[in-house]
C-alpha positions as CSV (number, residue, x, y, z in Angstrom):
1,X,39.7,-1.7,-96.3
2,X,38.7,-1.4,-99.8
3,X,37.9,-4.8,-101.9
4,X,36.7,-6.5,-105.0
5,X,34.0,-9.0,-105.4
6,X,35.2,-11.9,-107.6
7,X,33.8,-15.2,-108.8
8,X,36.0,-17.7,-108.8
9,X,34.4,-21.4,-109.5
10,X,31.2,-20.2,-109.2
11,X,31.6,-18.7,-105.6
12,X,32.4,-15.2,-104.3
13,X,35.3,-14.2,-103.2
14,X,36.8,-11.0,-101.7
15,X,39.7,-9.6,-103.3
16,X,41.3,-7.3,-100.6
17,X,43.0,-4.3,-102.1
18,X,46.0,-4.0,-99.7
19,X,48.2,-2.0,-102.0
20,X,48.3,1.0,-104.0
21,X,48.3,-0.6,-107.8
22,X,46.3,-3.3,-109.1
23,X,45.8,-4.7,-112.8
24,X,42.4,-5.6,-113.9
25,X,43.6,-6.8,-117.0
26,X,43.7,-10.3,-115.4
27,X,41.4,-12.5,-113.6
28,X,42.3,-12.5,-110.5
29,X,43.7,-9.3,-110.3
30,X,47.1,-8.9,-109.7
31,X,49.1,-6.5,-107.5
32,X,51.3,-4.4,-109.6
33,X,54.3,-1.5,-108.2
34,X,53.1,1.4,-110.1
35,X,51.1,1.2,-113.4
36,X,53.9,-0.1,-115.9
37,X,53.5,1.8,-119.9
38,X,51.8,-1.2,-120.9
39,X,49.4,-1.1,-118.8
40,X,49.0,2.1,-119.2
41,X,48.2,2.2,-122.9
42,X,46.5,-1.4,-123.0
43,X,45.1,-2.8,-119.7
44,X,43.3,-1.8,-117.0
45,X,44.6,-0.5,-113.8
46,X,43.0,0.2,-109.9
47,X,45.1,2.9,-108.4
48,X,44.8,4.1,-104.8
49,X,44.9,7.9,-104.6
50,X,45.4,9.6,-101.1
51,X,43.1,12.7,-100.4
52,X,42.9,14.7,-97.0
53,X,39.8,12.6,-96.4
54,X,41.5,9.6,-96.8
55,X,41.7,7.3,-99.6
56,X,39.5,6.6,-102.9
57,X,40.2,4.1,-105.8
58,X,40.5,5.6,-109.4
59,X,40.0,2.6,-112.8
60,X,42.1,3.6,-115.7
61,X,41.5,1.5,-119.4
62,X,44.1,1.7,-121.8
63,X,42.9,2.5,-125.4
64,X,42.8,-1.9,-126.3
65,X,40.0,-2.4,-123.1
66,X,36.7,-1.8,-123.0
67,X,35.6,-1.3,-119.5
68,X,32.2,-0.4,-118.1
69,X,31.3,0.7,-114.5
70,X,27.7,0.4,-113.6
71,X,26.9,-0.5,-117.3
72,X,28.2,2.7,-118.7
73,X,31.5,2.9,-121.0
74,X,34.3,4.3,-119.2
75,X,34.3,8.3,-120.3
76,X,37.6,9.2,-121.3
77,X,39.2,6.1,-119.7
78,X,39.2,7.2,-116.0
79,X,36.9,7.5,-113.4
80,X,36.7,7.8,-109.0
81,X,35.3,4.5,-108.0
82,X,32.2,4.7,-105.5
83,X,31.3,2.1,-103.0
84,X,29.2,-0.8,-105.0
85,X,30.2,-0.3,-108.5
86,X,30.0,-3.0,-111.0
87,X,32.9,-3.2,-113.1
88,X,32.9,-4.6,-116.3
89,X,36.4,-5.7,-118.3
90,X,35.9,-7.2,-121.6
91,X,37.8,-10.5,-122.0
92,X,38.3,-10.5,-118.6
93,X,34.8,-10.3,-116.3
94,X,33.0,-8.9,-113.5
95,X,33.8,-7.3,-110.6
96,X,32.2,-5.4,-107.7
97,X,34.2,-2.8,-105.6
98,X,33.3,-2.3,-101.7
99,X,34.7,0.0,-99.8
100,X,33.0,-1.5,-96.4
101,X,35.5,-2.4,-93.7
102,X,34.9,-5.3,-90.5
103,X,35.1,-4.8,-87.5
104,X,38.6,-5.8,-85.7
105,X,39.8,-5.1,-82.3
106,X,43.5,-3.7,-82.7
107,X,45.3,-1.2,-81.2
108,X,43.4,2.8,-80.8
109,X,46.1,4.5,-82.9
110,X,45.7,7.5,-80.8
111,X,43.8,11.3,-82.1
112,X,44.8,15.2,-81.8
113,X,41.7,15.3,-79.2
114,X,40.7,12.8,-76.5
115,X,38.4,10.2,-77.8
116,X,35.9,8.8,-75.5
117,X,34.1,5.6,-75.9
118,X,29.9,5.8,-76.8
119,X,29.5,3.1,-74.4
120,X,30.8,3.8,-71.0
121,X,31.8,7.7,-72.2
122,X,35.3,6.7,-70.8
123,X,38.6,7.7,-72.6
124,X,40.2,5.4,-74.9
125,X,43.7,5.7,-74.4
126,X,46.7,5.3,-77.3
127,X,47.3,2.0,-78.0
128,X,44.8,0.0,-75.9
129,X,42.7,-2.5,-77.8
130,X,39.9,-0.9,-79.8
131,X,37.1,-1.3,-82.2
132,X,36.6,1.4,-85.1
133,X,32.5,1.1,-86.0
134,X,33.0,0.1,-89.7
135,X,29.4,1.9,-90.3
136,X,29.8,4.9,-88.3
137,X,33.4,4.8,-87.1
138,X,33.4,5.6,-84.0
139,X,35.9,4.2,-81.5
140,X,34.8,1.4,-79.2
141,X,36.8,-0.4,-76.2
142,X,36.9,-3.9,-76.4
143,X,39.6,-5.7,-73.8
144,X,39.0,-7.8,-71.2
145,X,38.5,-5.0,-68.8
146,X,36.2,-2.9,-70.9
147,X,34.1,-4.7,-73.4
148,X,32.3,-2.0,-74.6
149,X,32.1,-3.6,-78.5
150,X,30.6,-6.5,-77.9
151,X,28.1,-5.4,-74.5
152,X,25.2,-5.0,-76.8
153,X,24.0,-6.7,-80.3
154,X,24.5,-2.8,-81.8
155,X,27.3,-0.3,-81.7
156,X,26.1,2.4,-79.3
157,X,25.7,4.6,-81.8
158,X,24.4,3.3,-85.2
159,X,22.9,-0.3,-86.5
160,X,26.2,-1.8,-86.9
161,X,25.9,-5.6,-85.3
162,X,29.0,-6.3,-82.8
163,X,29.6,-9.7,-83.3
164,X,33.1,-9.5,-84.4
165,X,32.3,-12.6,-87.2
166,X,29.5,-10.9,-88.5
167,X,31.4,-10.8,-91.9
168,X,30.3,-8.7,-94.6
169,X,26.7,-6.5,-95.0
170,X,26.5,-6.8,-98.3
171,X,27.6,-9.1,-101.0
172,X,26.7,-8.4,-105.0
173,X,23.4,-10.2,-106.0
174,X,24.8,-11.1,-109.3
175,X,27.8,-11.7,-111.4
């Protein structure tokens, strides 16, 4: 799931972006329905914007905000966020979008095709508890019959560590 880096007292913090609206015009951010005509034409807003390969995160400034994503002015008030961007409100501060996702077991949600573990090459079946790589996102087993997450230090596939507390890879240096 998509998030924001945030400092609050002096700390990090993740801000997880479990909704379709969000105004940046604030500090935290705050969840919003839909983009109201104020914020439209004065703050800033996050918007989640479905695409057939799933989701990306679009920042729209108002003309009263100045907002600047990797240290350059917002062009024409809109732009697709990327994983890692530095975001920049004036009179509001910093923060750092992330679109990298933890590891959770929960429930394989099923696929057109039969999807087979890279661990033991078995099927995973609809519904029986699962682990989606966050790197590579492929499907693991991990129940207490099959394991196959958490067998080795790795996914069976890419670099991603298994330890299901491993908490995030990367954090922002600065803020």
């Amino acid at each position: 799931m998509a998030h924001l880096w945030l400092s609050v007292e002096d700390q990090r913090a993740v801000f997880p972006l479990t909704g379709e609206a969000f105004s940046l015009s604030t500090h935290p951010p705050r969840r919003i329905c839909a983009p109201s005509s104020k914020d439209a034409l004065n703050g800033v807003s996050l918007l989640r914007v479905e695409n057939p390969d799933g989701a990306m995160w679009v920042i729209v400034a108002g003309a009263d905000r100045t907002v600047h994503v990797n240290e350059f002015p917002l062009a024409l008030g809109i732009r697709v966020l990327s994983d890692r961007d530095r975001i920049w409100v004036s009179n509001v501060g910093t923060f750092f979008f992330s679109t990298e996702t933890l590891a959770a077991v929960e429930p394989f949600p099923g696929a057109e095709q039969k999807i087979f573990c890279p661990r033991c090459k078995l099927e995973i079946e609809k519904g029986r508890a699962a682990v989606k790589c966050p790197q590579c996102s492929r499907w693991h087993h991990q129940h207490t019959e099959m394991e196959c997450w958490i067998y080795t230090k790795h996914c069976a596939l890419c670099p991603q560590p298994t330890d299901l507390d491993t908490g995030y890879r990367w954090t922002p240096d600065e803020f």
